[in-house]
C-alpha positions as CSV (number, residue, x, y, z in Angstrom):
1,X,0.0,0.0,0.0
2,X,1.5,3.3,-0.9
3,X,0.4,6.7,0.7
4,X,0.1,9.8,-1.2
5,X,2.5,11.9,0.3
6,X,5.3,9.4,0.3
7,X,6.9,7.2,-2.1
8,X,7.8,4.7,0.1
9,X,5.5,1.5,0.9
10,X,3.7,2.2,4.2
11,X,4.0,-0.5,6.9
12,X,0.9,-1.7,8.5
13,X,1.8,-2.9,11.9
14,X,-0.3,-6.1,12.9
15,X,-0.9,-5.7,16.8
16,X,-2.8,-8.6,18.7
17,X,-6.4,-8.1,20.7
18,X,-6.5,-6.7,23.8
19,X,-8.0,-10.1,25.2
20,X,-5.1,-11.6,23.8
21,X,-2.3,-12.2,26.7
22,X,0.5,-14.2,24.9
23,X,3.5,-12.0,25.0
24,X,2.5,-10.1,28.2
25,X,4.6,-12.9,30.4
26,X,6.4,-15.8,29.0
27,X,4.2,-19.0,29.9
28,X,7.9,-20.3,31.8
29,X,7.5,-16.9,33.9
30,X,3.9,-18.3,34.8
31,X,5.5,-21.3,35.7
32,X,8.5,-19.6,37.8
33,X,6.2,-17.5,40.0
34,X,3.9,-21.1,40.4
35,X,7.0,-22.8,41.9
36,X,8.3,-20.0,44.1
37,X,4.4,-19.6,45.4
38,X,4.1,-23.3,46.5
39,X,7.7,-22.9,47.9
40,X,7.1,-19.7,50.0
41,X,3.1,-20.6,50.8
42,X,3.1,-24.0,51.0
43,X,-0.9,-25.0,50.9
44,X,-1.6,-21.7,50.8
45,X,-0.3,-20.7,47.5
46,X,-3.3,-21.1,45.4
47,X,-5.2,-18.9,47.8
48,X,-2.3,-16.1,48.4
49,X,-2.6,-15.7,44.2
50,X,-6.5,-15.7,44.2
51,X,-5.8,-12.8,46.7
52,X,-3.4,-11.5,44.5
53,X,-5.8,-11.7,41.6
54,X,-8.8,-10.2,43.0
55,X,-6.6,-7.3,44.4
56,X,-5.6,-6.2,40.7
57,X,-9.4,-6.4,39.9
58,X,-10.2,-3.9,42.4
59,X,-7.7,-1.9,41.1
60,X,-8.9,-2.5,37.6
61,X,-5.8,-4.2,36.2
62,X,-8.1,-6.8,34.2
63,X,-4.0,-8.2,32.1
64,X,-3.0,-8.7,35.9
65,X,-5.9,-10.6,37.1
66,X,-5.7,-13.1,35.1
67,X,-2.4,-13.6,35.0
68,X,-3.0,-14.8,38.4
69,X,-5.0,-16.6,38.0
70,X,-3.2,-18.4,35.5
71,X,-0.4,-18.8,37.8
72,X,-3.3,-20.2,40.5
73,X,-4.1,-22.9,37.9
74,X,-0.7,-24.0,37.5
75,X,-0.1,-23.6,41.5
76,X,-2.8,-26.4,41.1
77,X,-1.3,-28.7,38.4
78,X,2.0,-28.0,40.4
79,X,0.3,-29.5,44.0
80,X,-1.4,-32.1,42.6
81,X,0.9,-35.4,43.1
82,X,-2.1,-38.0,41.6
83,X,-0.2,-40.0,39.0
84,X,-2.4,-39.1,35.9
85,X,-3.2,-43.3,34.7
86,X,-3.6,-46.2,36.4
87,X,-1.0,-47.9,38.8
88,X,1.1,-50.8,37.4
C-alpha cells in the first residue's frame, strides 16, 4: 500500500487483541512464580494468588488478574501429586 505523500510502501503494523495475553509474560515466567508460590506458601499458595488476583481487579488491572489466575491454575497442576493413569 502506498500513501500519497510518500513514495515509500507504508507498513501496517499487525498488533494482537487486547484479550489476547501471549506475549504479556512468558508461559515459563507463569510457571516460575507457580514454583516460588508453593515454595514460600506451601498449601496456601493457590489462595495467596486468588488474593493477588482479585486485588488487581479492584484496582482495575483486568491483564494482571488473570495472569494470576493463570499462575493459581498451574499452583494447582503443580500441588497435585495424583499419578495421571492407572497404577502398574
Amino acid at each position: 500500500m502506498r500513501s500519497r505523500t510518500s513514495k515509500f510502501p507504508v507498513l501496517n503494523v499487525y498488533t494482537r487483541a487486547p484479550s489476547s495475553l501471549r506475549g504479556v509474560i512468558p508461559e515459563i515466567d507463569i510457571w516460575r512464580v507457580a514454583n516460588l508460590m508453593l515454595k514460600r506458601y506451601g498449601d496456601r499458595a493457590r489462595q495467596e494468588s486468588a488474593r493477588h488476583a482479585d486485588e488487581l481487579w479492584a484496582a482495575g488491572d483486568a491483564t494482571g488478574e488473570v495472569i494470576w489466575l493463570r499462575i493459581g491454575d498451574v499452583i494447582a497442576q503443580l500441588a497435585n501429586t495424583t499419578p495421571p493413569g492407572p497404577l502398574h
